[in-house]
Each structure stands twice: as structure tokens, then as C-alpha cells.
C-alpha positions in Angstrom: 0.0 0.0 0.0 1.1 3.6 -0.9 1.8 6.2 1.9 0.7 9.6 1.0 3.9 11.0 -0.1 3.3 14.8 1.2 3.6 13.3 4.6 7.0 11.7 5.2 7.3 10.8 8.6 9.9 12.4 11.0 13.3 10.7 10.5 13.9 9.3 14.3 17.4 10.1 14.4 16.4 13.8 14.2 17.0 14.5 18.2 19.7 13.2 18.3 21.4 15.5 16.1 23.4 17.6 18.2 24.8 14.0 19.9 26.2 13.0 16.3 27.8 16.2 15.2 29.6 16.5 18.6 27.9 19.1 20.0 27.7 19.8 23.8 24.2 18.7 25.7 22.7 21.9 27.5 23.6 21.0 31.1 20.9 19.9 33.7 19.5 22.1 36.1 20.5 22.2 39.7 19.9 19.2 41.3 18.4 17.4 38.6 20.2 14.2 37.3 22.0 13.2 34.8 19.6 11.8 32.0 16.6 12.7 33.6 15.6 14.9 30.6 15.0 12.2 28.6 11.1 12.0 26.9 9.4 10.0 29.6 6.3 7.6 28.7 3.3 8.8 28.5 0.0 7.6 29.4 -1.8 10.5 27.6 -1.4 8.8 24.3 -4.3 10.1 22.0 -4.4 13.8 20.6 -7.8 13.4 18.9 -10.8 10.7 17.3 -12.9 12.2 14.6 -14.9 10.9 11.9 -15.5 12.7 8.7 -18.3 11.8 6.0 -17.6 11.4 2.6 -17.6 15.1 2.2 -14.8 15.6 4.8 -17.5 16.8 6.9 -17.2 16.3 10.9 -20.2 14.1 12.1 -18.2 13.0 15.3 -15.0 14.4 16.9 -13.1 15.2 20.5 -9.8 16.5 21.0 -7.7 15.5 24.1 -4.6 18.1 24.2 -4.1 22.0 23.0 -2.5 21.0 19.4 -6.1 22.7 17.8 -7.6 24.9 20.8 -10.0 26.4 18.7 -13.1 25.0 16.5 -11.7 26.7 13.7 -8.3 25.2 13.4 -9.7 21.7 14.9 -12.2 21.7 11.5 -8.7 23.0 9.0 -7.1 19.9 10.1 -9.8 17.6 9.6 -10.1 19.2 6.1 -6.7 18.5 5.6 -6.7 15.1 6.7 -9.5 14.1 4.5 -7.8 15.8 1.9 -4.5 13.4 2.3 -6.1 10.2 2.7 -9.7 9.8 1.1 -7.7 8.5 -2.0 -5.3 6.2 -0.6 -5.2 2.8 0.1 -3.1 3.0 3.2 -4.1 2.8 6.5 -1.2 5.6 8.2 -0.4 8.9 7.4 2.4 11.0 9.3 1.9 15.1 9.3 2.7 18.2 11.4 4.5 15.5 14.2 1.4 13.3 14.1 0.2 9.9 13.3 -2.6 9.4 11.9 -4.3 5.9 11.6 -7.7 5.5 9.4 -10.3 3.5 8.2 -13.6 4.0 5.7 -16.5 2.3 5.8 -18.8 2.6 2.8 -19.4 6.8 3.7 -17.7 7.4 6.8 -13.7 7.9 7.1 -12.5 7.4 10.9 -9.3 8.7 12.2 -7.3 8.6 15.7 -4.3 10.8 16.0 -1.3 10.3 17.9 1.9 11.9 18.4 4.8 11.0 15.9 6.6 9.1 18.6 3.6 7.1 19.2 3.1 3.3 18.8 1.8 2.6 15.1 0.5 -0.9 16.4 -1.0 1.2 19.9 -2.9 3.4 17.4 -4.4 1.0 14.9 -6.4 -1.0 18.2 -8.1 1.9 19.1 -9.0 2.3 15.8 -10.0 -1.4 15.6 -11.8 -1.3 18.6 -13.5 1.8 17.8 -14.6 0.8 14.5 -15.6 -2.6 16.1 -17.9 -1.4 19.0 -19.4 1.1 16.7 -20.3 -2.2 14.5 -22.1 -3.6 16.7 -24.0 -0.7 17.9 -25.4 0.2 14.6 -26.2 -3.1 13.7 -23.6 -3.7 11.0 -23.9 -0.7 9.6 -21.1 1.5 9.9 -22.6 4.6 7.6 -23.3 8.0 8.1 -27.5 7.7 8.1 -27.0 5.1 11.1 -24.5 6.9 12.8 -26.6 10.3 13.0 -29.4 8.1 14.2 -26.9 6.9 17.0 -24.8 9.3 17.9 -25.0 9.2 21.8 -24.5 5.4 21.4 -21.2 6.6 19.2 -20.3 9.4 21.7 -20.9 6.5 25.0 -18.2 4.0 22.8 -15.5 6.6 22.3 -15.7 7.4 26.0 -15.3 4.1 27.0 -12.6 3.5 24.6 -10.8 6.8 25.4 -10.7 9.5 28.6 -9.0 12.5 28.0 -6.3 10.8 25.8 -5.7 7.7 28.0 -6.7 4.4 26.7 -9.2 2.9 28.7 -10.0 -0.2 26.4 -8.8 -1.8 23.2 -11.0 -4.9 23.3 -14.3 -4.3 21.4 -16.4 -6.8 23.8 -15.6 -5.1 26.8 -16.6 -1.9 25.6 -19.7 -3.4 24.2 -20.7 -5.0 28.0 -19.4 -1.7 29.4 -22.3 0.2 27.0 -24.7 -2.2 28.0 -24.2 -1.8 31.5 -24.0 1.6 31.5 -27.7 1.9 29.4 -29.2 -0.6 31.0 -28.1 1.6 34.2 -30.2 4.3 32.6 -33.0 2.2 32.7 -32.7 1.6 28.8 -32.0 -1.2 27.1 -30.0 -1.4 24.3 -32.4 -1.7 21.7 -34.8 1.2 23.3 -31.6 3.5 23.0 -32.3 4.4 19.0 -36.5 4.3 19.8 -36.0 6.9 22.5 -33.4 9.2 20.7 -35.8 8.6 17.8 -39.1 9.7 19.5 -37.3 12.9 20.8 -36.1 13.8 17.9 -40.0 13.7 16.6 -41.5 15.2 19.9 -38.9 18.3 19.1 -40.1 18.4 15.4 -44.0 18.9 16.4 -43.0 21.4 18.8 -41.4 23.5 16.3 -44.0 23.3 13.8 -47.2 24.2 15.9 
């Protein structure tokens, strides 16, 4: 599969540059020792989940960190994005110090971003597990019509998938059981979900028109 090519990804050797050509590390604070500098793990490992119709429109999206504070610049990227990849076969772009793993499903494109030093394999399960969960809760039918007619069901997966950029859950089951529960807690059941939302939606309609 072809990688877009206007996103090469970050050679890794690029920090270390200074190291190679000789060049003195800046010296460690006061007290501070020796190597502690170094990038430490983090558990915060998701910058954003969106998903983009085949318009490159946003139908669903949250951001976890300050890379896009605003709306306008959050909706550029995601332009961009769709731009890059709705005519590629891959499954990974790399852009702006990001990775970026996707998947389409007949009109819907879904992405999870990640920094550039992020796991490509880390990345891919959320999307797998996302794209999983969300099969099951629309009944097989990963497409925009069911999605808008779901979308608290869409926005309850993500949550339980990811909080605030940590990954909660990778395995599409659990997050299934974990909906469930967490509906059924509600005093819905799962298949009510859709009927309620639905019946809303219609009660909201009336009251408009009279």
C-alpha cells in the first residue's frame, strides 16, 4: 500500500542530532540528574478521534490536548486530513509531528491521531476497537445515516474506549458489556436506545411546527 507522499514521517534520528555532530548537551539544572531529561512515557497517548463523512464533513469528533484549541483550526485539520487520505489505500499517514491511523466504511472515514513518537500498532487498536464497537451498535452498519441516528450510542463508545487521551479499552467486547451496563443503568436497554433518541427527535419536530 502507498503512503501519502506529502507526509514523510519524522526521520527518528532527528534529536539526536546535536549527539552526532559533537555538539555539547545543555547541562541539567540544579539538582536534577544526569539523563533525567529524557522523553518519559506517556500515558496521555491520544491527541484526537474524529470521523468525517464522505464530504470531509465532521459528524463526530473530540480532542484530548491544545495542538487545535480552537473550533476553527480543529475543522482545517480535519479538512486536511480528509484531503491526504480519502484516496489512498493506506491505512497511516504522518503530518505536522502526528500519526494518523484511518479506516472508511462505505461513507464514513474514521481517524485517531497520535503523536509522531507514538506506537503505530497502539494506534491501529483503538481504531480497531472503535470501529468494532461502533459495529455492533449500529447493527452492522457503519454509515453515516445510522451513525446520525446513534450518535449518543457513538459518543458513549468513544468514551469508554478513550478519557481525556488515556486508553481505557482496546477490546471491542468489553466496551460493548461496558455500554450495556452503562444503558441498562439508565433504565434503557440497548435496543430502546435508537427508539428513545428517535421519538425525541419527533416530539422536538411537532413542537417546532405548531
Amino acid at each position: 500500500m502507498q503512503r501519502p507522499e506529502a507526509w514523510p514521517r519524522p526521520h527518528p534520528g532527528e534529536g539526536a542530532a546535536a549527539a552526532q555532530t559533537g555538539a555539547p548537551a545543555p547541562p541539567a539544572p540544579a539538582g536534577e540528574p544526569a539523563g533525567s531529561r529524557l522523553q518519559e512515557p506517556s500515558l496521555y497517548t491520544i491527541k484526537a478521534v474524529f470521523i468525517l463523512d464522505s464530504d470531509g464533513r465532521r459528524l463526530l469528533a473530540k480532542y484530548y490536548d491544545d495542538t487545535f484549541p480552537s473550533m476553527k483550526e480543529q475543522m482545517a485539520f480535519e479538512k486536511n486530513v480528509f484531503n491526504k487520505t480519502n484516496r489512498t489505500d493506506s491505512e497511516i499517514a504522518f503530518f505536522g509531528g502526528m500519526t494518523i491511523v484511518y479506516k472508511s466504511s462505505i461513507d464514513l472515514f474514521l481517524y485517531v491521531v497520535g503523536s509522531s513518537q507514538e506506537n503505530e500498532l497502539m494506534l491501529m487498536s483503538v481504531l480497531t476497537c472503535l470501529f468494532e464497537s461502533l459495529n455492533h451498535v449500529l447493527r452492522k452498519n457503519v454509515e453515516k445515516g445510522w451513525l446520525m441516528d446513534n450518535m449518543d450510542g457513538a459518543f458513549l463508545v468513544l468514551d469508554e474506549i478513550v478519557d481525556g487521551g488515556v486508553i481505557l479499552e482496546s477490546d471491542p467486547q468489553q466496551v460493548i458489556q461496558k455500554v450495556n451496563f452503562r444503558a441498562d443503568d439508565g433504565g434503557l436497554t440497548e435496543q430502546s436506545v435508537a427508539q428513545v433518541l428517535q421519538s425525541a427527535k419527533e416530539q422536538i419536530k411537532w413542537s417546532l411546527l405548531k
